[in-house]
C-alpha positions as CSV (number, residue, x, y, z in Angstrom):
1,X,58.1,21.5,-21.2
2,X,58.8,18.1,-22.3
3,X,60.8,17.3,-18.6
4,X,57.3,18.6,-17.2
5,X,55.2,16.3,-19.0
6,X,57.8,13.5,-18.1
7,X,56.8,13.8,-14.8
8,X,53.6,14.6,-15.2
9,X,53.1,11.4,-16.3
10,X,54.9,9.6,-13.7
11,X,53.1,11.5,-11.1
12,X,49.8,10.5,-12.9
13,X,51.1,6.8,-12.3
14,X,51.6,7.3,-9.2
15,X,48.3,8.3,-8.2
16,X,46.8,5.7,-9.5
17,X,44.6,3.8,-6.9
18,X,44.6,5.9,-4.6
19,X,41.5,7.1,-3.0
20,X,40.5,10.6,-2.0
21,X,37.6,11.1,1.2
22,X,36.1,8.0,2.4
23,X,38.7,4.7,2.7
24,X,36.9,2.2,-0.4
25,X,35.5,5.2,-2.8
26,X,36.9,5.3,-6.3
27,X,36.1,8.3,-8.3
28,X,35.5,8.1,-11.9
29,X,35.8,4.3,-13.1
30,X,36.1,4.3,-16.1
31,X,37.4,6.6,-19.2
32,X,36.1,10.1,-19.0
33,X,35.7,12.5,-22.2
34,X,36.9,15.5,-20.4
35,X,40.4,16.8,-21.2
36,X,41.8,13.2,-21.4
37,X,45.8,15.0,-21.5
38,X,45.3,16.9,-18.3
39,X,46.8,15.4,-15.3
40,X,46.0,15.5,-11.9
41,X,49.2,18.1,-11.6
42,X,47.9,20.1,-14.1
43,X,44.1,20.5,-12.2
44,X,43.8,23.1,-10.0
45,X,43.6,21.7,-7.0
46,X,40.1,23.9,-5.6
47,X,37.9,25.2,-8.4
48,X,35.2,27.5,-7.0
49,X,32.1,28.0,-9.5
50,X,28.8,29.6,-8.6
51,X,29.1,29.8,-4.8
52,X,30.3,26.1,-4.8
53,X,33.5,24.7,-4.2
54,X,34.9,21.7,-5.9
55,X,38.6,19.8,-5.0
56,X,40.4,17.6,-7.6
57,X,40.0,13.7,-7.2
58,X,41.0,11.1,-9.4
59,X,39.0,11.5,-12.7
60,X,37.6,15.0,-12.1
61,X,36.5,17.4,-9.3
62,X,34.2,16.5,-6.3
63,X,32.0,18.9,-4.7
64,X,33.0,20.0,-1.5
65,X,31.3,22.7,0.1
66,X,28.6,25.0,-1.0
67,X,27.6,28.5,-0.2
68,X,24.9,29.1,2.7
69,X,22.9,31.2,-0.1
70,X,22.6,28.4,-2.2
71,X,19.1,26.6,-1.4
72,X,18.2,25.0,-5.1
73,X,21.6,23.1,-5.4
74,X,22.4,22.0,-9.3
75,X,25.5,19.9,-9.1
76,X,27.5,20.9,-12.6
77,X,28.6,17.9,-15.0
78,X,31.6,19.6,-15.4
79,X,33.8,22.5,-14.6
80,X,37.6,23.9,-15.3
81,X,37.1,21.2,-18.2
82,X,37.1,18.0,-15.9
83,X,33.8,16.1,-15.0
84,X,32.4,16.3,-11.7
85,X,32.3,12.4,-10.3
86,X,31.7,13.3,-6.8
87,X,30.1,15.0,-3.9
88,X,32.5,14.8,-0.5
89,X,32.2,12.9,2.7
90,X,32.8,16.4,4.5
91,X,30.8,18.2,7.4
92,X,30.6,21.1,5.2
93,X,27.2,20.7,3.1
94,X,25.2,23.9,4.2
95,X,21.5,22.5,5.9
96,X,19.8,25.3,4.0
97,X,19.4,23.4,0.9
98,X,16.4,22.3,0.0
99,X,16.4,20.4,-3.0
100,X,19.5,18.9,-4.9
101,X,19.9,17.4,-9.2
102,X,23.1,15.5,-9.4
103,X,24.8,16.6,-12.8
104,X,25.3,13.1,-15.4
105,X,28.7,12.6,-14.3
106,X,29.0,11.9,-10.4
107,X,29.3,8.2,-9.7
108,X,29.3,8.4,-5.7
109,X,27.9,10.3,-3.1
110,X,29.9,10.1,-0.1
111,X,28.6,9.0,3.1
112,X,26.8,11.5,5.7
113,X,26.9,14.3,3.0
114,X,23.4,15.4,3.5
115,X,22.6,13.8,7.1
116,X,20.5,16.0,8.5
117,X,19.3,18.3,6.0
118,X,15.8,18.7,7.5
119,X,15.0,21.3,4.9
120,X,16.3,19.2,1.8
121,X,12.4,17.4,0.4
122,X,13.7,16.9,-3.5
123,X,17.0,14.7,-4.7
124,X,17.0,14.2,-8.5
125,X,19.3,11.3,-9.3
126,X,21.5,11.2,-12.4
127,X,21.9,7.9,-15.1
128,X,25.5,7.1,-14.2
129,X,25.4,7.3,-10.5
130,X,26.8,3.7,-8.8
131,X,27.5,4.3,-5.7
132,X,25.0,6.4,-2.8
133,X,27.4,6.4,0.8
134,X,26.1,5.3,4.4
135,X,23.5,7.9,5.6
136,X,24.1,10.1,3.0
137,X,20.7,11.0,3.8
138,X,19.7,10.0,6.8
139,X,17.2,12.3,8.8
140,X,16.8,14.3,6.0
141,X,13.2,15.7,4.8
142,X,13.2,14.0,1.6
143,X,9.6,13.3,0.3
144,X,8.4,10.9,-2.2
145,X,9.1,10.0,-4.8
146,X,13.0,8.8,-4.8
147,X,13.7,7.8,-8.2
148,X,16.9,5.4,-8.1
149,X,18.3,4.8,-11.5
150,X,19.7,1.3,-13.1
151,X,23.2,2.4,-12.9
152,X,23.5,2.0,-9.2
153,X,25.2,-0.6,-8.0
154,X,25.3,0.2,-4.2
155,X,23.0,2.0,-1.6
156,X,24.9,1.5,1.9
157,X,23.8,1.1,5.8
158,X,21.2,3.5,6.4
159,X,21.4,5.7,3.2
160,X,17.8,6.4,3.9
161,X,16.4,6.3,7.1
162,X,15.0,8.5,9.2
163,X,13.3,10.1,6.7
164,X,9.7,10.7,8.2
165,X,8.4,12.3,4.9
166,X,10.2,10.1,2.5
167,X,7.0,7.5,1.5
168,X,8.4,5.6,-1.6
169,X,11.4,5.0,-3.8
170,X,11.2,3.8,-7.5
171,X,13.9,1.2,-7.7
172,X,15.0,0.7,-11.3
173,X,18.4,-0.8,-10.0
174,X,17.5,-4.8,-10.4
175,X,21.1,-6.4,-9.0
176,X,22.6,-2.4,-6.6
177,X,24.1,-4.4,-3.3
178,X,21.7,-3.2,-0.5
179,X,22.9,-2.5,3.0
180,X,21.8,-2.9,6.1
181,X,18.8,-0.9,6.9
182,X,19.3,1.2,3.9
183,X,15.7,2.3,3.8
184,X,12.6,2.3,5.6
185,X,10.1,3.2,2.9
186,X,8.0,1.7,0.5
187,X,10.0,0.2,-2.5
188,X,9.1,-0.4,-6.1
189,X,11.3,-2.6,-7.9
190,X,11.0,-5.8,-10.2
191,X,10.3,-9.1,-8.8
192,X,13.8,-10.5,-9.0
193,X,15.5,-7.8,-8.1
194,X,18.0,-7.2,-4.8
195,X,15.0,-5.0,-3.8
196,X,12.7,-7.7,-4.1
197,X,14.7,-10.0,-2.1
198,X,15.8,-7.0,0.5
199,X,11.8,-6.7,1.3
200,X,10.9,-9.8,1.7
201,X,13.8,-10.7,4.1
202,X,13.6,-6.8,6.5
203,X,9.7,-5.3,5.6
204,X,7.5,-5.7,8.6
205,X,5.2,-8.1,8.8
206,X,3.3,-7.6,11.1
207,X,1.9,-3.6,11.0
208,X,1.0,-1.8,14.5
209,X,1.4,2.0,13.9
210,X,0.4,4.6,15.8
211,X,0.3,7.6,13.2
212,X,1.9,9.6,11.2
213,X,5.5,10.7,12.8
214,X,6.1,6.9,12.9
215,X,4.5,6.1,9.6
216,X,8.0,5.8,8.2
217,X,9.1,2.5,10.1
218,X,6.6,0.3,8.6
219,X,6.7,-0.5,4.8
220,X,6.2,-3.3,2.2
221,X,8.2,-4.1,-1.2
222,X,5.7,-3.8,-4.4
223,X,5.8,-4.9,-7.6
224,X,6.9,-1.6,-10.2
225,X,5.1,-3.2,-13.0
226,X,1.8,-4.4,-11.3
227,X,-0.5,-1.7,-12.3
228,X,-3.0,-2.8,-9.5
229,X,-0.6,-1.2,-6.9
230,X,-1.1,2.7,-6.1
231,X,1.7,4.8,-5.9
232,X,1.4,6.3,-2.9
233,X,-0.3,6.6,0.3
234,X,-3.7,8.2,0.1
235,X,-5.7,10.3,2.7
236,X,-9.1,11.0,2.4
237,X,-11.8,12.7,4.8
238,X,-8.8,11.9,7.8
239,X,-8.6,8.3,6.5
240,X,-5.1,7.0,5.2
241,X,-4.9,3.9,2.8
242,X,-2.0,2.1,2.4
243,X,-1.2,0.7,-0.9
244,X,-1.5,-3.3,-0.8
245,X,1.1,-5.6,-2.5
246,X,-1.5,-7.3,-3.8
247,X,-3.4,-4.3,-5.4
248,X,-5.8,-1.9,-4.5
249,X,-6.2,-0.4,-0.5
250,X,-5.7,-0.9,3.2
251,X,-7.8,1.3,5.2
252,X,-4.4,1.7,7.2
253,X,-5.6,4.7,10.3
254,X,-7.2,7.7,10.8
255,X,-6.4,10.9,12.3
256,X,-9.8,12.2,12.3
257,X,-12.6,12.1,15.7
258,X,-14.7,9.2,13.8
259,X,-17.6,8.1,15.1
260,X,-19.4,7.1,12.4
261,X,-17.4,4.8,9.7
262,X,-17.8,4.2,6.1
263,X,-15.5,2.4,4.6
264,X,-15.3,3.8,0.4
265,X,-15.9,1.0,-2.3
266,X,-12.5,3.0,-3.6
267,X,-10.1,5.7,-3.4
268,X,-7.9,7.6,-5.9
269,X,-9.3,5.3,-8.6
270,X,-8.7,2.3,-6.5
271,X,-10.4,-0.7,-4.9
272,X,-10.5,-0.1,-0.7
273,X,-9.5,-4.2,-0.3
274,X,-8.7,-4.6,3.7
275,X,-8.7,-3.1,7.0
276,X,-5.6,-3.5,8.4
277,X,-4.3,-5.3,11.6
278,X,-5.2,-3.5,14.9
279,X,-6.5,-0.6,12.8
280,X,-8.9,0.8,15.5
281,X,-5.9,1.1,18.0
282,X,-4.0,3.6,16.1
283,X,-5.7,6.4,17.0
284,X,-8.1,5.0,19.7
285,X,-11.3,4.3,17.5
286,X,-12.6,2.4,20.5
287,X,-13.0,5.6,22.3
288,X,-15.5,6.8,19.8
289,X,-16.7,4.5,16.6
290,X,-20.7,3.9,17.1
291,X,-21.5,2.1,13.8
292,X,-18.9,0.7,10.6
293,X,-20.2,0.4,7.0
294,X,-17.9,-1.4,4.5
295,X,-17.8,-0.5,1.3
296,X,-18.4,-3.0,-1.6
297,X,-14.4,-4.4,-2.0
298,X,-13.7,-5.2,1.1
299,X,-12.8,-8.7,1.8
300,X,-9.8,-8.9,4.7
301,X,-10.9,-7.8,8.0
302,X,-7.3,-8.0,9.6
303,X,-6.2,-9.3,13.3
304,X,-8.1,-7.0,15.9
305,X,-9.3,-4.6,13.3
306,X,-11.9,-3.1,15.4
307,X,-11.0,-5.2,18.6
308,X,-12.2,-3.7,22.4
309,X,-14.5,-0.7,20.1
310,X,-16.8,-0.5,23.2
311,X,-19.3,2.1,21.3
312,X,-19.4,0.3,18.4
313,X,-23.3,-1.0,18.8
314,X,-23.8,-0.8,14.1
315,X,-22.0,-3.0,11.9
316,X,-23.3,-3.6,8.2
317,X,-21.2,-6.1,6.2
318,X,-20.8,-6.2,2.4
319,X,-20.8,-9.1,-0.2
320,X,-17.3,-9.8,-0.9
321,X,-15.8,-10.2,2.7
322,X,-13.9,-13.3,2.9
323,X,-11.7,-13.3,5.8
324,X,-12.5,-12.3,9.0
325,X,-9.5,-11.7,10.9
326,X,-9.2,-13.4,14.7
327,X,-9.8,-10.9,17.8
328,X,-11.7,-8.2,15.1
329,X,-14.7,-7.5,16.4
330,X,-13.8,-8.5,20.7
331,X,-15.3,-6.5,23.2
332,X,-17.8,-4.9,20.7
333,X,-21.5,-4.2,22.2
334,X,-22.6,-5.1,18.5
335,X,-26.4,-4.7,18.5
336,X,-27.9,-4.8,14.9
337,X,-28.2,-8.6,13.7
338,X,-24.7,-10.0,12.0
339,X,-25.1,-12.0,9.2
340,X,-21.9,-13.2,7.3
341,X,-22.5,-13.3,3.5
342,X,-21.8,-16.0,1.5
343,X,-18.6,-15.2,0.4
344,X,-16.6,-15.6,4.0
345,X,-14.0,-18.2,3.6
346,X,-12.6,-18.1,7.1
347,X,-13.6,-16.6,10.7
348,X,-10.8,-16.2,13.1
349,X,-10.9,-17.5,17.1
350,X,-12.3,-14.8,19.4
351,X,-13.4,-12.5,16.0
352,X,-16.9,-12.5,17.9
353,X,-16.3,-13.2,21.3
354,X,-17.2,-11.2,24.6
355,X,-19.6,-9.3,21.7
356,X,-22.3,-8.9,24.6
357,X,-24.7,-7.3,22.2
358,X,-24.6,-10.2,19.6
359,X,-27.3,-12.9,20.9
360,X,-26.5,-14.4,17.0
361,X,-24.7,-15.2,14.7
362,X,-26.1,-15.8,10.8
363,X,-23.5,-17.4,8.9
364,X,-24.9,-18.0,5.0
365,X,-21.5,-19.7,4.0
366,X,-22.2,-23.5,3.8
367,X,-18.4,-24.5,4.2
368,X,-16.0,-21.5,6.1
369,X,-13.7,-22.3,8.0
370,X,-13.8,-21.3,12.0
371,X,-10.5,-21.1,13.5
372,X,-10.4,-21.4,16.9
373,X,-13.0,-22.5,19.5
374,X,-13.8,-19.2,20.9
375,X,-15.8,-17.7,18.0
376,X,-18.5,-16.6,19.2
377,X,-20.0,-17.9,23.3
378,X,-24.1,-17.5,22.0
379,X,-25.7,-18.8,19.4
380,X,-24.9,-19.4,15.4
381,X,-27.7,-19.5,12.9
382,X,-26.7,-21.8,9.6
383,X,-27.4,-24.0,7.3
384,X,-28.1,-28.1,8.2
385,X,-25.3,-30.0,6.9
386,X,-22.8,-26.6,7.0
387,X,-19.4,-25.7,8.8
388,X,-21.1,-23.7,11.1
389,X,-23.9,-26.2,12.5
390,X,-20.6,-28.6,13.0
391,X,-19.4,-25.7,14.7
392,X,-22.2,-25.2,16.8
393,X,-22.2,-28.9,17.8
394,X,-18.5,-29.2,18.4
395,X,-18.7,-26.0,20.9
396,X,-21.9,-26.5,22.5
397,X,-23.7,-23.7,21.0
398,X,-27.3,-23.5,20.2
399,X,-27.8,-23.8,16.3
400,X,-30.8,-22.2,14.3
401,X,-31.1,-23.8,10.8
402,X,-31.5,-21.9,7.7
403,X,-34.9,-23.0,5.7
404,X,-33.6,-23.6,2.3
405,X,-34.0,-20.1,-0.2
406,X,-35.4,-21.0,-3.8
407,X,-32.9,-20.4,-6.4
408,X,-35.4,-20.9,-9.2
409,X,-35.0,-18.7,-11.9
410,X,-37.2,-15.5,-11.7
411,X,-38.0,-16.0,-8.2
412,X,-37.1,-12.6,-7.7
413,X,-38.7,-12.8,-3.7
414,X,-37.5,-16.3,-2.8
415,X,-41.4,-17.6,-1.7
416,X,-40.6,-20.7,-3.8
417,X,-43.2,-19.0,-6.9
418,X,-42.9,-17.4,-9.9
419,X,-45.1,-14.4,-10.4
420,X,-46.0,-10.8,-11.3
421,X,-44.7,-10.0,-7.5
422,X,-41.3,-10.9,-8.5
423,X,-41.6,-8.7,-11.5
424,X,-43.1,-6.0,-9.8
425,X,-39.7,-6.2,-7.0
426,X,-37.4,-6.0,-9.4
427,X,-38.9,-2.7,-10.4
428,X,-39.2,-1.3,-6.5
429,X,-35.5,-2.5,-6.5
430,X,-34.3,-0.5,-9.1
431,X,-36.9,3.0,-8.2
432,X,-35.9,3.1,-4.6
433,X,-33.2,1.0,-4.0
434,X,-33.5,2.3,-0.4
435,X,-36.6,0.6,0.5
436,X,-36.6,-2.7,-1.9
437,X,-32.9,-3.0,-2.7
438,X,-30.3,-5.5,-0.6
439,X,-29.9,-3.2,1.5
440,X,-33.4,-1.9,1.9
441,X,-35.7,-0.5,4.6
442,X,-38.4,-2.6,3.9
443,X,-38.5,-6.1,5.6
444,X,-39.4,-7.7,2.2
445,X,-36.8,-6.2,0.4
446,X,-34.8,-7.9,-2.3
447,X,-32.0,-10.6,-1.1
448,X,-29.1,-11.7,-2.4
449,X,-30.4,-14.9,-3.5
450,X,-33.1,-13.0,-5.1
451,X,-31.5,-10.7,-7.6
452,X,-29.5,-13.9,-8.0
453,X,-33.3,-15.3,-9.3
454,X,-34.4,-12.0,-10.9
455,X,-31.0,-11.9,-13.4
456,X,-32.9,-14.1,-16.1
457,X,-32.2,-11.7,-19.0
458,X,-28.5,-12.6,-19.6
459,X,-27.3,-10.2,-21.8
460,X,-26.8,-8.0,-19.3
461,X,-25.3,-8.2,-15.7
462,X,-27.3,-7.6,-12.7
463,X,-31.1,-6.2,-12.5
464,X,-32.9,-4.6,-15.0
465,X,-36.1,-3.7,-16.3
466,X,-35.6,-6.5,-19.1
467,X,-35.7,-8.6,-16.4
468,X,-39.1,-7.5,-15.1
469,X,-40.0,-7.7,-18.4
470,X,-38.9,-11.6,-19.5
471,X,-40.7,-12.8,-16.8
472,X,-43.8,-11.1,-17.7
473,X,-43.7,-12.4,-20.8
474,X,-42.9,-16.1,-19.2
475,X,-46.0,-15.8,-17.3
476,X,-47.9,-14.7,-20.1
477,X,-46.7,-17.2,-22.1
478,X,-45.5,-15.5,-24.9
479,X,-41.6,-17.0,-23.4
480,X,-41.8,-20.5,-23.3
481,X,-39.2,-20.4,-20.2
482,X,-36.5,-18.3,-18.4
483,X,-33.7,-20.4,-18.9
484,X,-30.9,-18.8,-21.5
485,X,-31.1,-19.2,-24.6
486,X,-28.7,-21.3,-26.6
C-alpha cells in the first residue's frame, strides 16, 4: 500500500498541467474540498450517475455525455466524491434538452457543447463559473434572460450568436475578456465594464430591421443600474418597443396591417420616447398607414421614420417633439395642416420635402435649427425675427408671419383681454376636453399659449377650476391681481 501511494503521488505530478478536451482549458484552478487524498489514479476514470456520464479531468469529473431521455438537465456539484468542474468539448450532448443549471462547481464550458440545441430556451449559470467556450451555444433557442455571473472571466468567439430568441443577457462580469462576436443581444452591464466597452465598439448604430427572425442581429449595450431602461422588448397591439439606452421606448416595428397609428404616451409602465430610423420600412407601413398620432413623450422622430408612406394623408403632432429626423415624413400626401410645436429643436433636410399635400408649414419654435436646404419646397409660416423666416429667406420660400399670442396672465383665449370668457374656457376645457381642449373640435378651442395664461393658481400644475375661479375673483376685484403670491 505504501509503494502504491508512492507512485500515486508521482503520477499525480506528472499530470500536472496537462489539459484534458480543448488545447488551453484548465479544469479546476484552484484547491477543491472534495476528497483532497484521492488521486487522479485512484478516480474512476467514467462515472455514470442518473443517465449522465462523467470522465475524470484534472480536479474532478467533466460531464460528457447525457442520456437522450434526459430533457431538464441538472449538472451535479459533485459525484464519486470529486467535484464536477466541467462539461466536454464532445459531439455527444443529446439536442433534446431543453433547459440546463450548471451545478456550483464547473469552472468551464467547453466550446460547441450545446451548438445547436434548438430545443434548449433556459441555461442557469452557477457563481464560480470563469470560463464559457466558443459557440458553446451558438444557434441554440435560448431565451431571455441570460444571467452571467461576476466570476466569469471569459465568454469566447461567438459563445452566443445565432440565437434568434435570446433578447438580453444580465452581465454582472465587470472585467470577463470578451471575444469576437460573442453575442448579438442586448447587454446589461455597468458602465465601466468589458461589456460597456464591447458595445460601444461592435452594437449597430445604425438600425434597419426587417422583423422578427432577424430581430437578433441588431442590439445596444445598457446601463444595469439605470432604472429608466426596460428590461426587455415589449409588444403591444402588433407594436414592438425597443428599450432605449437612454430610458424609456423606441416604437421599433410592427407586425400588424396598421392603417391607422397611435403612438401610446407609454408602455409596460414606460415612457414611448422615439420612433426609430426607417421604422415604416420594416414591414411596409407605406403600403397602408392613412393617419399617425403621437402620443404625449415622443420627442425623436428618427431618419426616414415614416419616409415614401404614400397613404399617409393625417398627422397630429404632440408637445414634446424635439427632433425631427431628415427624410421622415418624404413622399407623404400629408393633408391636415402641420404645425411644429414649440418644443422642436432641430428639423432634418428633406423631413418635408416632395410632401405634395403640405401647402404649409407652421413652425412655432422661434430658434430650431433646419438642417439642410431641402426642407420643405412650399411655404413656412413663423414668427418675424425666427429661424424659420431666415429660412424662408435663405431658400426662397414664401413666409407667413405669426401675429404675436398674448401671454398675459389669465388670458386663457389669447385675444389680448382678460375676462369672464377666459374663465368660462377653462371650464369648457376641462368638461369636454374634446371640443375646448388643445386638441379640440372647436376652432376656438384652448391653445397652448392659453392654458399657459389660464395656469394663474400656482399651487397646482396645469388647469383647474381654481383657476377659473382666481380670475373671477381678479375681475371682481376681490384679488387685487393674478400674479403669484410671494
Amino acid at each position: 500500500m505504501k509503494i502504491k501511494r508512492i507512485i500515486a503521488a508521482v503520477m499525480a505530478v506528472a499530470i500536472v498541467g496537462v489539459n484534458y478536451g480543448t488545447a488551453g482549458y484548465q479544469y479546476g484552478s484552484g484547491s477543491s474540498a472534495f476528497a483532497a487524498d484521492i488521486t487522479a489514479t485512484e478516480k474512476e476514470d467514467t462515472v455514470e450517475v442518473d443517465g449522465m456520464i462523467f470522465k475524470a479531468v484534472e480536479g474532478g469529473y467533466a460531464l460528457d455525455d447525457v442520456s437522450s431521455e434526459i430533457t431538464d438537465l441538472v449538472i451535479p456539484d459533485e459525484v464519486n466524491g470529486c467535484p464536477v468542474v466541467a462539461v466536454k468539448s464532445v459531439d455527444k450532448i443529446k439536442k433534446t434538452i431543453t433547459s440546463v443549471k450548471f451545478g456550483k462547481n464547473v469552472k468551464t464550458i467547453e466550446p460547441y457543447v450545446f451548438k445547436g440545441c434548438t430545443t434548449l430556451k433556459s441555461a442557469e449559470f452557477n457563481d464560480g463559473l470563469e470560463v464559457i467556450g466558443s459557440e458553446a451555444f451558438r444557434h441554440s433557442g435560448l431565451s431571455s434572460p441570460i444571467v452571467i455571473p461576476a466570476s466569469v472571466k471569459a465568454i469566447e468567439d461567438g459563445a452566443f450568436i445565432d440565437c434568434p430568441d435570446l433578447r438580453r443577457m444580465m452581465m454582472y462580469s465587470t472585467d470577463c475578456e470578451l471575444g469576437d462576436h460573442f453575442a448579438d443581444t442586448n447587454l446589461y452591464g455597468y458602465k465601466d465594464s468589458t461589456a460597456a466597452a464591447y458595445g460601444e465598439q461592435n452594437a449597430p448604430k445604425f438600425l434597419n430591421i426587417f422583423p422578427s427572425d432577424e430581430m437578433c442581429s441588431t442590439w445596444d449595450f445598457f446601463d444595469i443600474e439605470d432604472k429608466s431602461i426596460p428590461l426587455d422588448i415589449y409588444v403591444q397591439d402588433g407594436v414592438h418597443y425597443y428599450p432605449r439606452s437612454e430610458g424609456g421606448y423606441k416604437v421599433f416595428y410592427t407586425d400588424e396591417d396598421v392603417t391607422e397609428l397611435v403612438i401610446p404616451d407609454e408602455v409596460n409602465g414606460y415612457p414611448v420616447v422615439e420612433v426609430t430610423d426607417k421604422f415604416s420600412a420594416g414591414e411596409g407601413l407605406f403600403k397602408r398607414l392613412t393617419s399617425l398620432k403621437l402620443g404625449k413623450n415622443i420627442r425623436i422622430l428618427g431618419t426616414y421614420a415614416f419616409e415614401n408612406c404614400t397613404k399617409l394623408t393625417e398627422v397630429e403632432l404632440n408637445d414634446a417633439l424635439e427632433i425631427i429626423g431628415p427624410f421622415s415624413f418624404r413622399n407623404c400626401p400629408i393633408s391636415t395642416p402641420v404645425v411644429l410645436p414649440e418644443s422642436v429643436k432641430e428639423i432634418g433636410d428633406y423631413s418635408f420635402n416632395d410632401t405634395d399635400g403640405v401647402i404649409d408649414l407652421t413652425v412655432l419654435s422661434k430658434d430650431c435649427t433646419f438642417v439642410g436646404a431641402n426642407v420643405i419646397k412650399t411655404g413656412i409660416t413663423g414668427y418675424k425675427g425666427s429661424t424659420a423666416e431666415a429660412y424662408a429667406e435663405k431658400n426662397g420660400l414664401a413666409f407667413t408671419e405669426i401675429q404675436s399670442v398674448s401671454e398675459k396672465l389669465g388670458d386663457t383665449n389669447c385675444d389680448g383681454n382678460v375676462e369672464l370668457a377666459d374663465a368660462i374656457l377653462i371650464l369648457q376645457s376641462l368638461a369636454s376636453p374634446d371640443i375646448y381642449g388643445e386638441q379640440g373640435s372647436y376652432k376656438k378651442h384652448l391653445t397652448a399659449q392659453g392654458k399657459k395664461n389660464g395656469d394663474v393658481d400656482k399651487s397646482i400644475v396645469g388647469l383647474t377650476a381654481n383657476d377659473a375661479l382666481y380670475i373671477q375673483q381678479y375681475l371682481l376685484r376681490v384679488r387685487p391681481s393674478l400674479e403669484p403670491e410671494t
